[in-house]
C-alpha positions as a Markdown table, in Angstrom:
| # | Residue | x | y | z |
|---|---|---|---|---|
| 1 | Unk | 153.1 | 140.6 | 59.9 |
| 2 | Unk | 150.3 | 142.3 | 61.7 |
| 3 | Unk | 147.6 | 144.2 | 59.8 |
| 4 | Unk | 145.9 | 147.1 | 61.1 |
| 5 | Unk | 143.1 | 148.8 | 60.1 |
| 6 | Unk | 142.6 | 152.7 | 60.1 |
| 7 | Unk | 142.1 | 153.8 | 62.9 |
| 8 | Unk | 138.8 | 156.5 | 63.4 |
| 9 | Unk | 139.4 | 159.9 | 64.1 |
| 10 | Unk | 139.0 | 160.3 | 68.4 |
| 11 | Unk | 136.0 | 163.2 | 68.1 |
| 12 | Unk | 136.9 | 165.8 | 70.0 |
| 13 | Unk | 133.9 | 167.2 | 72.0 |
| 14 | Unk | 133.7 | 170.9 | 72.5 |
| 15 | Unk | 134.3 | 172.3 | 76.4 |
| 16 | Unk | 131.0 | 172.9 | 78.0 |
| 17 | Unk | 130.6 | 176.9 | 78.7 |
| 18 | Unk | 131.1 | 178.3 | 82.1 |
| 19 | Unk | 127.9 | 177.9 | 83.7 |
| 20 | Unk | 125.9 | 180.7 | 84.4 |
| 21 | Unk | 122.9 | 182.4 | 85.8 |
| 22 | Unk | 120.0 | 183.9 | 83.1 |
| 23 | Unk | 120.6 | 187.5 | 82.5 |
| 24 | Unk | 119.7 | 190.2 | 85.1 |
| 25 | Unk | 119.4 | 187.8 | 88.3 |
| 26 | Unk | 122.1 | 187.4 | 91.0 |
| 27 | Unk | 121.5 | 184.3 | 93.5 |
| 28 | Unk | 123.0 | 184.0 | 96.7 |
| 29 | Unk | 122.6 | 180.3 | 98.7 |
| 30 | Unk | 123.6 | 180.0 | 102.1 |
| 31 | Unk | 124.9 | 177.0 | 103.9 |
| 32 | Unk | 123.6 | 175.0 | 106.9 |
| 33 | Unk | 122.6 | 177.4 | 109.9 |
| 34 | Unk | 121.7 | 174.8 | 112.1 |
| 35 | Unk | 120.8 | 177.2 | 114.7 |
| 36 | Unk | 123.6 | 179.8 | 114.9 |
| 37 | Unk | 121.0 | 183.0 | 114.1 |
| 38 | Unk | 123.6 | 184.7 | 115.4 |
| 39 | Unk | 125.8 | 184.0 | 112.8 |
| 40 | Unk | 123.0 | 184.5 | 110.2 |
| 41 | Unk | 122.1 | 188.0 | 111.1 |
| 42 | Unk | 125.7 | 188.8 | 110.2 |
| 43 | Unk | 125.7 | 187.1 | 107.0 |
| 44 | Unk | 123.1 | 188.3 | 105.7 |
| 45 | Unk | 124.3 | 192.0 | 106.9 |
| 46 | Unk | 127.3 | 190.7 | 104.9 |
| 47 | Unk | 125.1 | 189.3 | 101.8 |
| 48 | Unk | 123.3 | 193.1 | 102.1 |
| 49 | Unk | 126.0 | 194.8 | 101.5 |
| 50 | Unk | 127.4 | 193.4 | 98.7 |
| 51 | Unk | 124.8 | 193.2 | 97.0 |
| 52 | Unk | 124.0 | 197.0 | 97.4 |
| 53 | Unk | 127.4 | 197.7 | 96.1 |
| 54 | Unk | 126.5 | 195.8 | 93.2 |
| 55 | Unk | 124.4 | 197.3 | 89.9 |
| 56 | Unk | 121.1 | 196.3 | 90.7 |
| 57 | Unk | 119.2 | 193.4 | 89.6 |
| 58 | Unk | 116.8 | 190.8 | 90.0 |
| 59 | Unk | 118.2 | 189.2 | 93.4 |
| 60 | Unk | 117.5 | 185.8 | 95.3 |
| 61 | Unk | 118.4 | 184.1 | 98.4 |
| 62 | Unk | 118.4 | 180.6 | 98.8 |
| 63 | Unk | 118.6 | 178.6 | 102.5 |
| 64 | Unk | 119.7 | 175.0 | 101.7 |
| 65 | Unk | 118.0 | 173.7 | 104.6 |
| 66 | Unk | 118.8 | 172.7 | 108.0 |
| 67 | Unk | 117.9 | 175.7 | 110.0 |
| 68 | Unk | 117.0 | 173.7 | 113.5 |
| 69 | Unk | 119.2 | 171.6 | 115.6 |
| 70 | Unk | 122.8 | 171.5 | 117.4 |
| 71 | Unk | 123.0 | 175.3 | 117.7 |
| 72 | Unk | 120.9 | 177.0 | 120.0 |
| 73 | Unk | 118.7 | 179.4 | 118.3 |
| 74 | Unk | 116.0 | 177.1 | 115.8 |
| 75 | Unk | 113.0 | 179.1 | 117.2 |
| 76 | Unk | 114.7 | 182.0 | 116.4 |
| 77 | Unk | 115.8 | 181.1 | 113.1 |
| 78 | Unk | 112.3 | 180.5 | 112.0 |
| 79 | Unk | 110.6 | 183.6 | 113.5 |
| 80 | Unk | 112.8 | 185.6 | 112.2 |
| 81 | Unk | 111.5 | 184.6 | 108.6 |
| 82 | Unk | 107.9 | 184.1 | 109.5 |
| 83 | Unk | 108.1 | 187.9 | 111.1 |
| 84 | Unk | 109.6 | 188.7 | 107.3 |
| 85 | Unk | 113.0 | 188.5 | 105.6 |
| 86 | Unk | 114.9 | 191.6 | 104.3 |
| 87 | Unk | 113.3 | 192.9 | 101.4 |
| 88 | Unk | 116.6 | 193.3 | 99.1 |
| 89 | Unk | 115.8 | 189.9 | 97.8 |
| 90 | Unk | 113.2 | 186.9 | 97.4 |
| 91 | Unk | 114.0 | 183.8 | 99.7 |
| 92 | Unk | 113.9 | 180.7 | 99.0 |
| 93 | Unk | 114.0 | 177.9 | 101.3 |
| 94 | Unk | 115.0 | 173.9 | 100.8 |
| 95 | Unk | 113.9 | 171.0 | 103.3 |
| 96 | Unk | 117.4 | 169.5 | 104.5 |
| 97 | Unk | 117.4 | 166.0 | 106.8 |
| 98 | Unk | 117.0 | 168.2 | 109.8 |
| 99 | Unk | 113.4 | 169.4 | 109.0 |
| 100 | Unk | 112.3 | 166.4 | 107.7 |
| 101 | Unk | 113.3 | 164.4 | 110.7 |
| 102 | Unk | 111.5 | 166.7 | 113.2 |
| 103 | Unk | 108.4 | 167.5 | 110.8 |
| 104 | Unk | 108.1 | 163.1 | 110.7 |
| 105 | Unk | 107.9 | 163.0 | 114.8 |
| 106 | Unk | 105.7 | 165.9 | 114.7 |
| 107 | Unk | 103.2 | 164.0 | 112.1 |
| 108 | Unk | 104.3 | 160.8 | 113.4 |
| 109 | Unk | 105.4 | 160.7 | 117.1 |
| 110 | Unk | 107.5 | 157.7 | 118.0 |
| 111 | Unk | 108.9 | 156.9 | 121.3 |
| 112 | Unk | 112.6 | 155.0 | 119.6 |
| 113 | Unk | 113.0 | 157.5 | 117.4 |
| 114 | Unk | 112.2 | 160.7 | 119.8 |
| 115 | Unk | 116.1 | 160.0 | 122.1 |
| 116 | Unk | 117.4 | 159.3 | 118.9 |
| 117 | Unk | 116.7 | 162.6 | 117.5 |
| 118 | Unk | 117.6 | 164.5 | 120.5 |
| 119 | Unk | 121.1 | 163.3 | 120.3 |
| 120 | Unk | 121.1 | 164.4 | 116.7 |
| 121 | Unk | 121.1 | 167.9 | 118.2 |
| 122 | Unk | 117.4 | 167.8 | 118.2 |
| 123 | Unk | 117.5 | 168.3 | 122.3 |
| 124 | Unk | 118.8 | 171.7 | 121.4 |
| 125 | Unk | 116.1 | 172.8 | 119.1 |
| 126 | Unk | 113.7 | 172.0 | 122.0 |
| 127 | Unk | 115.2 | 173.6 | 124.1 |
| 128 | Unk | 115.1 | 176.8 | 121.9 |
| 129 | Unk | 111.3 | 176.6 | 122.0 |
| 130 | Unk | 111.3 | 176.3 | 126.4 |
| 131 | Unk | 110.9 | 172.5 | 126.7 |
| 132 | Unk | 111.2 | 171.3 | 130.1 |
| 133 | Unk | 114.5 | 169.9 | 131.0 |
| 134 | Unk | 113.2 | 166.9 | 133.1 |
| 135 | Unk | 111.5 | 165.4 | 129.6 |
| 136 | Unk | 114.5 | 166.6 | 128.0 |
| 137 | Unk | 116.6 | 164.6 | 130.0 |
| 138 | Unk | 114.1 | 161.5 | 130.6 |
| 139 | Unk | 112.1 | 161.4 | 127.4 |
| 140 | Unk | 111.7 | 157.5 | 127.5 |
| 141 | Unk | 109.1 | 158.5 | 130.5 |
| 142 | Unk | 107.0 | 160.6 | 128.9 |
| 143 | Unk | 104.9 | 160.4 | 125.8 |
| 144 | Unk | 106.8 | 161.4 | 122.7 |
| 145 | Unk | 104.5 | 163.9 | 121.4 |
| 146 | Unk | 105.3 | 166.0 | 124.9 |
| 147 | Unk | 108.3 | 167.8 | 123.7 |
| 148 | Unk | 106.3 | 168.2 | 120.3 |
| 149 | Unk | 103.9 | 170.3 | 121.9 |
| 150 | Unk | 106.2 | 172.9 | 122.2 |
| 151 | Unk | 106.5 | 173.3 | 118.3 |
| 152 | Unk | 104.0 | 176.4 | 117.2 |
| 153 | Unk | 101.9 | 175.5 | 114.4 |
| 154 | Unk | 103.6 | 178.4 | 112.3 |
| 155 | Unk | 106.7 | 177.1 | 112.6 |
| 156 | Unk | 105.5 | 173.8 | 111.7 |
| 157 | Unk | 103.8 | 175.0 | 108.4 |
| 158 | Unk | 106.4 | 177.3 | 107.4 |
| 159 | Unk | 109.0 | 173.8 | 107.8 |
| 160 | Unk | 106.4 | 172.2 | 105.7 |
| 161 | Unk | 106.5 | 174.3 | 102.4 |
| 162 | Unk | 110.6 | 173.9 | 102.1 |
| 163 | Unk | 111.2 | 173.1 | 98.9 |
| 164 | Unk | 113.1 | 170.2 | 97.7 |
| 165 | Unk | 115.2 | 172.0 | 95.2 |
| 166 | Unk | 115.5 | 174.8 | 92.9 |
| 167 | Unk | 116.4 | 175.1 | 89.5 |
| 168 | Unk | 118.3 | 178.6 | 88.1 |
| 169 | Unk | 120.1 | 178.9 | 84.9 |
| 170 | Unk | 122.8 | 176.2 | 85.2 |
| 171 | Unk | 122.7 | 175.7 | 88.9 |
| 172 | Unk | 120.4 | 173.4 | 90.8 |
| 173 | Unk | 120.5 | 174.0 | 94.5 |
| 174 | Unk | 119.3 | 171.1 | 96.9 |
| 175 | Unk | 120.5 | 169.9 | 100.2 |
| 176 | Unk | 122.4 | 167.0 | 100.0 |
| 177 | Unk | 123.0 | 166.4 | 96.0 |
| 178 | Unk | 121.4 | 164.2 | 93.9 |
| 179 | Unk | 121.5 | 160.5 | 92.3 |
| 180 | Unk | 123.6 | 160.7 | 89.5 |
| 181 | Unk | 122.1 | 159.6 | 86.5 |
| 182 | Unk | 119.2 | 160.6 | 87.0 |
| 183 | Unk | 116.9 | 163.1 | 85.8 |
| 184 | Unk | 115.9 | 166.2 | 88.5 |
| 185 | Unk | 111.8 | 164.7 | 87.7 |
| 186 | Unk | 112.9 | 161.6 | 89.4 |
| 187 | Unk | 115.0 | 162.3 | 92.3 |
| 188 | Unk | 114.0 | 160.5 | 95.3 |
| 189 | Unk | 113.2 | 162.7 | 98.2 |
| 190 | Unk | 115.7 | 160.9 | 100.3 |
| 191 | Unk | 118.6 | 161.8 | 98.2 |
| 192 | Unk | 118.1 | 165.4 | 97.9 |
| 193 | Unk | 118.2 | 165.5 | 101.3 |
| 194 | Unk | 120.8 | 162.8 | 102.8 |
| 195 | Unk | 122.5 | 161.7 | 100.2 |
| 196 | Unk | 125.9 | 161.5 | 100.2 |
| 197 | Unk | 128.2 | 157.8 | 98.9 |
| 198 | Unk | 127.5 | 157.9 | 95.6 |
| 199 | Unk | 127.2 | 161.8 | 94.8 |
| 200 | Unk | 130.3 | 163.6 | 96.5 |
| 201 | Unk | 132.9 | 160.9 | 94.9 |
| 202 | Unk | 130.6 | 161.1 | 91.1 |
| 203 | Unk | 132.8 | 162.7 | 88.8 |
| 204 | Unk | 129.7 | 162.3 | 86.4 |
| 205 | Unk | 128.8 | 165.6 | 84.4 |
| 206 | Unk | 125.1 | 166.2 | 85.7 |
| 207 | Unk | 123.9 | 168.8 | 83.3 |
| 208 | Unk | 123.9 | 171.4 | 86.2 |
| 209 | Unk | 126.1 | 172.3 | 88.9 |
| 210 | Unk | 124.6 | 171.2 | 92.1 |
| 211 | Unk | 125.0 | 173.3 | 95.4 |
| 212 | Unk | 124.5 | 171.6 | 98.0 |
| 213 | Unk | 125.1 | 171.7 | 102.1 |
| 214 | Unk | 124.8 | 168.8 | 104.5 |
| 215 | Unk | 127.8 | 167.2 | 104.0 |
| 216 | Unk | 130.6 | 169.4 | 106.5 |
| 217 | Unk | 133.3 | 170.4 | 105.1 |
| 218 | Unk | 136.7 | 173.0 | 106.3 |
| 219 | Unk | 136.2 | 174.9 | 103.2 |
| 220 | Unk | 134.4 | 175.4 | 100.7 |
| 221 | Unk | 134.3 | 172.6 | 98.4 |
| 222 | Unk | 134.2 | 173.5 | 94.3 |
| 223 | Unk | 134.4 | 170.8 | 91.6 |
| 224 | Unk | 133.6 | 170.9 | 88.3 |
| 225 | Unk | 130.1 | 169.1 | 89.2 |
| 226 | Unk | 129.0 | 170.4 | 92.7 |
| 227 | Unk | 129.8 | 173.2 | 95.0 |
| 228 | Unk | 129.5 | 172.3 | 98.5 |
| 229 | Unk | 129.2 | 175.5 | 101.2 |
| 230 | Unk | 128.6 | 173.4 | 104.5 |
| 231 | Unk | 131.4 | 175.2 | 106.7 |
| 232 | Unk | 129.9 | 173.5 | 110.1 |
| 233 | Unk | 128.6 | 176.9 | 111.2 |
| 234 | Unk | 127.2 | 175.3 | 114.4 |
| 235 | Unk | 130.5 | 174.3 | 115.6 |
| 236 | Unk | 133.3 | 176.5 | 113.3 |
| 237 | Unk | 131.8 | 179.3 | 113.5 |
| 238 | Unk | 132.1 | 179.9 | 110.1 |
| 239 | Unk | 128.3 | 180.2 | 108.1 |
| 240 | Unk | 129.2 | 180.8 | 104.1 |
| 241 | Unk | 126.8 | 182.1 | 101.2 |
| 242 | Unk | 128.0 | 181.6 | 97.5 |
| 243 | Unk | 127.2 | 184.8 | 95.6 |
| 244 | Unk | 126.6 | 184.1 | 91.9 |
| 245 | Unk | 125.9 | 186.2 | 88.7 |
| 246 | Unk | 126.3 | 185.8 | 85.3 |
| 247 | Unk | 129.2 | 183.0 | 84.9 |
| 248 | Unk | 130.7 | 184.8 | 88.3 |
| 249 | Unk | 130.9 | 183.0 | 91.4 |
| 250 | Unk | 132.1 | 184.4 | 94.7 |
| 251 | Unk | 131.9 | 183.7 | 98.6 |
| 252 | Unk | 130.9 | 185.2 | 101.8 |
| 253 | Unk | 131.8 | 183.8 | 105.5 |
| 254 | Unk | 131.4 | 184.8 | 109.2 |
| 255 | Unk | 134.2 | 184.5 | 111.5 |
| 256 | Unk | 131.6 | 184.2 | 114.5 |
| 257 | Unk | 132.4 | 182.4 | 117.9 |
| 258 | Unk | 132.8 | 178.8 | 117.8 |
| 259 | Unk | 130.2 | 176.4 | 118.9 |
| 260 | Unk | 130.5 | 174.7 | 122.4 |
């Protein structure tokens, strides 16, 4: 006959509570741009008016980073926030891939990587800022700091200070997600911003939500761990913000022209 002990009691662990924001703040964080200022001037009209219908608080904006590339509009995109941003609430702005790639051929200039990037829709971004269209189309005959030239030094300090993430109340807002398992102190540059095999299939509880772009997606993308708001603005038309308050969470999107 088979003996078996007692077994243990299972412990039953408590649920976490909804996460939230710190009393009197409201956050919006807005998805990749990728230069569609287009549809960023109507989203934050959009983002404006709600939040004026709204009691009001202590309000921030958060860009998750890649402004520049495949759209047509990167100089404009980063004018438009070195003339100023709309004074309803304090921006906040992450480094995603994008910015890092072009800030590393401005500081280092590199012939392979130059074509490379212009495929990765940095050739539009250029040609936001008036590069010639012969280097544009032959950059493997000219030096690869020619198109670079056409970058302002504004715009190349203002890409510089991005930060790589921003912790609020139970939210921690980054570009591309993080490593899991392992603490925010310790996150390697390169996963905040391109991560992705390893993070988006981690059912692992991080401590925080993460929201994150980079990664495109139809919809919005909400798990229990992440909330991805990468709509593919550049192509779909569609930029999204994700309004949050308190525990509330809520979502804002253009139905702009599609990309060509």
């Amino acid at each position: 006959m088979a003996l078996f002990g007692w077994r243990k009691k299972a412990e039953i662990k408590p649920p976490r509570p909804p996460a939230s924001l710190p009393p009197g703040q409201r956050v919006y964080a807005i998805g990749d741009v990728h230069g569609r200022f287009d549809l960023l001037q109507d989203l934050i009209g959009r983002i404006e008016a709600d939040n004026a219908a709204r009691a009001p608080t202590d309000v921030h904006v958060v860009m998750l980073g890649d402004l520049i590339d495949r759209g047509p509009q990167s100089r404009e995109i980063i004018e438009y926030f070195l003339q100023g941003a709309p004074g309803f609430a304090r921006w906040h702005f992450i480094m995603g891939n994008h910015e890092e790639m072009l800030l590393k051929l401005i500081d280092q200039p590199d012939s392979v990587l130059m074509p490379q990037f212009l495929r990765f829709g940095g050739r539009e971004t250029f040609e936001s800022y008036g590069a010639p269209q012969r280097v544009l189309d032959t950059p493997d005959l000219y030096s690869p700091d020619t198109l670079l030239f056409n970058v302002p030094e504004a715009h190349r300090d203002f890409m510089r200070q991005m930060e790589d993430g921003i912790l609020v109340g139970d939210y921690f807002f980054t570009h591309a997600g993080i490593r899991p398992g392992v603490a925010l102190d310790q996150q390697e540059q390169y996963d905040l911003r391109w991560i992705r095999k390893g993070f988006l299939d981690s059912d692992a509880d991080h401590g925080m939500i993460v929201i994150h772009g980079h990664t495109v997606l139809d919809e919005v993308e909400v798990r229990p761990n992440r909330i991805g708001i990468d709509t593919g603005a550049y192509a779909s038309g569609r930029l999204t913000a994700l309004g949050l308050e308190g525990t509330d969470r809520w979502f804002l999107q253009t139905e702009g022209e599609r990309g060509h």
